[in-house]
C-alpha positions as CSV (number, residue, x, y, z in Angstrom):
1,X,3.3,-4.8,17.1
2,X,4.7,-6.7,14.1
3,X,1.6,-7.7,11.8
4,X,1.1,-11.4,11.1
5,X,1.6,-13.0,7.8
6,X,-2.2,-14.3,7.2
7,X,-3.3,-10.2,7.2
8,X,-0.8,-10.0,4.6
9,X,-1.9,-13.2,2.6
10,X,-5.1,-11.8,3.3
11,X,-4.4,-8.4,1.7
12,X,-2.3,-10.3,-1.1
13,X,-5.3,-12.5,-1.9
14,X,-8.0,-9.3,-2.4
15,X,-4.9,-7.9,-4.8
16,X,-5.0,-11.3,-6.8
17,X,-6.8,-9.2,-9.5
18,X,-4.3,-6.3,-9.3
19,X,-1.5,-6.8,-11.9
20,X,2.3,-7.0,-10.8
21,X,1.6,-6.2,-6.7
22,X,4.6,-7.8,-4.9
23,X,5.9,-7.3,-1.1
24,X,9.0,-6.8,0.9
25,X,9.1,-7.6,4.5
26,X,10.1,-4.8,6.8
27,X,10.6,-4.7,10.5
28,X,8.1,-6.6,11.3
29,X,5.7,-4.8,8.6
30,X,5.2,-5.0,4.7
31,X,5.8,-2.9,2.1
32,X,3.3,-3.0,-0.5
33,X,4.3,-2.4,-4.2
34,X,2.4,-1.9,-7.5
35,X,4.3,-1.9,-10.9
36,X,7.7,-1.6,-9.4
37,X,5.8,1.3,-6.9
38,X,5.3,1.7,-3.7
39,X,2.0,2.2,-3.1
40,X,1.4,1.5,0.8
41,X,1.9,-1.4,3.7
42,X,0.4,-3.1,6.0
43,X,1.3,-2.3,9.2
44,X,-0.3,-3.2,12.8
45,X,-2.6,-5.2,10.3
46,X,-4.1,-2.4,8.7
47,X,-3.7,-1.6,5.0
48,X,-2.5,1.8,4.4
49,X,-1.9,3.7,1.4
50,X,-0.2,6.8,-0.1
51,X,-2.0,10.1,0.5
52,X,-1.5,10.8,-3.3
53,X,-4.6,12.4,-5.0
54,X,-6.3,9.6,-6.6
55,X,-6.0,7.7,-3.6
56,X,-8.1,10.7,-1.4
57,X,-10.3,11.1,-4.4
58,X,-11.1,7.6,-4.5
59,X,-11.8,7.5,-0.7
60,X,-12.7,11.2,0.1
61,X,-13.7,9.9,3.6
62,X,-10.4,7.1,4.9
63,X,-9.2,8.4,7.8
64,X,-5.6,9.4,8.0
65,X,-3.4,7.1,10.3
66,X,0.4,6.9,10.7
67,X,2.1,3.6,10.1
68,X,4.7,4.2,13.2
69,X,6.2,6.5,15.6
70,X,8.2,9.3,13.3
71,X,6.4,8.5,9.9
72,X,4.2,10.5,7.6
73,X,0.1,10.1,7.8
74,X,-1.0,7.6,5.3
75,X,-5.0,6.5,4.2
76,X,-6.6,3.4,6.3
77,X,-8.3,1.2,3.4
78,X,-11.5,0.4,4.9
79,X,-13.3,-1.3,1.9
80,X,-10.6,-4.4,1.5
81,X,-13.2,-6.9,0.7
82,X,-14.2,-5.2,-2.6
83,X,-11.5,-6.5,-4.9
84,X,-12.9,-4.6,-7.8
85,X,-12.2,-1.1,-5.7
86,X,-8.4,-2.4,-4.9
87,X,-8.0,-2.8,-8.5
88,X,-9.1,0.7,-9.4
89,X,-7.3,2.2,-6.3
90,X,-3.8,0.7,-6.7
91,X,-4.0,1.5,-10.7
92,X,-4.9,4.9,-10.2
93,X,-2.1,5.3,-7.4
94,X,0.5,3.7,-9.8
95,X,-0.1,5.8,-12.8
96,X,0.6,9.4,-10.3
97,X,3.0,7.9,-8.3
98,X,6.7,8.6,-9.9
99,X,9.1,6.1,-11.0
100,X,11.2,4.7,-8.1
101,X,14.6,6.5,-8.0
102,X,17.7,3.9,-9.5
103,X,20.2,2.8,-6.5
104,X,23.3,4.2,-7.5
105,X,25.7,1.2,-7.9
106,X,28.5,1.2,-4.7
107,X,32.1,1.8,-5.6
């Protein structure tokens, strides 16, 4: 089931605080980035993250979910109102999560 664009203005809205988040639409989904990152998505209208360490540290108890059939488990962010948490989560994600690999250019 596709998510609906006012979850994701939703979720873009409690990352207002967050420096550089942007989006790419996917399927039907979103794909959530921090600082040129990705960091997570929003699919089935749930907002799920990376299972890097600072993301289970910062929410030792998020259950685990998968985004869709064939894909790895990633955290359910269950405290999206608190727009001081998102802040701190997507920072800490961004600085352990390694730089996006450049797109060799096609011949």
């Amino acid at each position: 089931m596709p998510s609906k664009r006012e979850y994701l203005d939703f979720v873009l809205e409690q990352l207002s605080e967050t420096d550089d988040i942007s989006y790419r639409a996917m399927m039907g989904e979103y794909i959530i980035y921090c600082k040129g990152k990705v960091v997570g998505g929003i699919y089935d209208d749930r907002f799920l993250v990376k299972p890097v360490k600072s993301a289970m540290e910062l929410m030792p108890d998020a259950p685990f979910e998968i985004p869709y059939d064939g894909a790895k488990e990633m955290l359910l962010v269950e405290d999206i109102e608190n727009k001081e948490f998102l802040k701190k989560l997507l920072e800490a994600m961004t600085d352990e999560l390694p730089q996006p690999k450049k797109k060799k250019p096609k011949a």
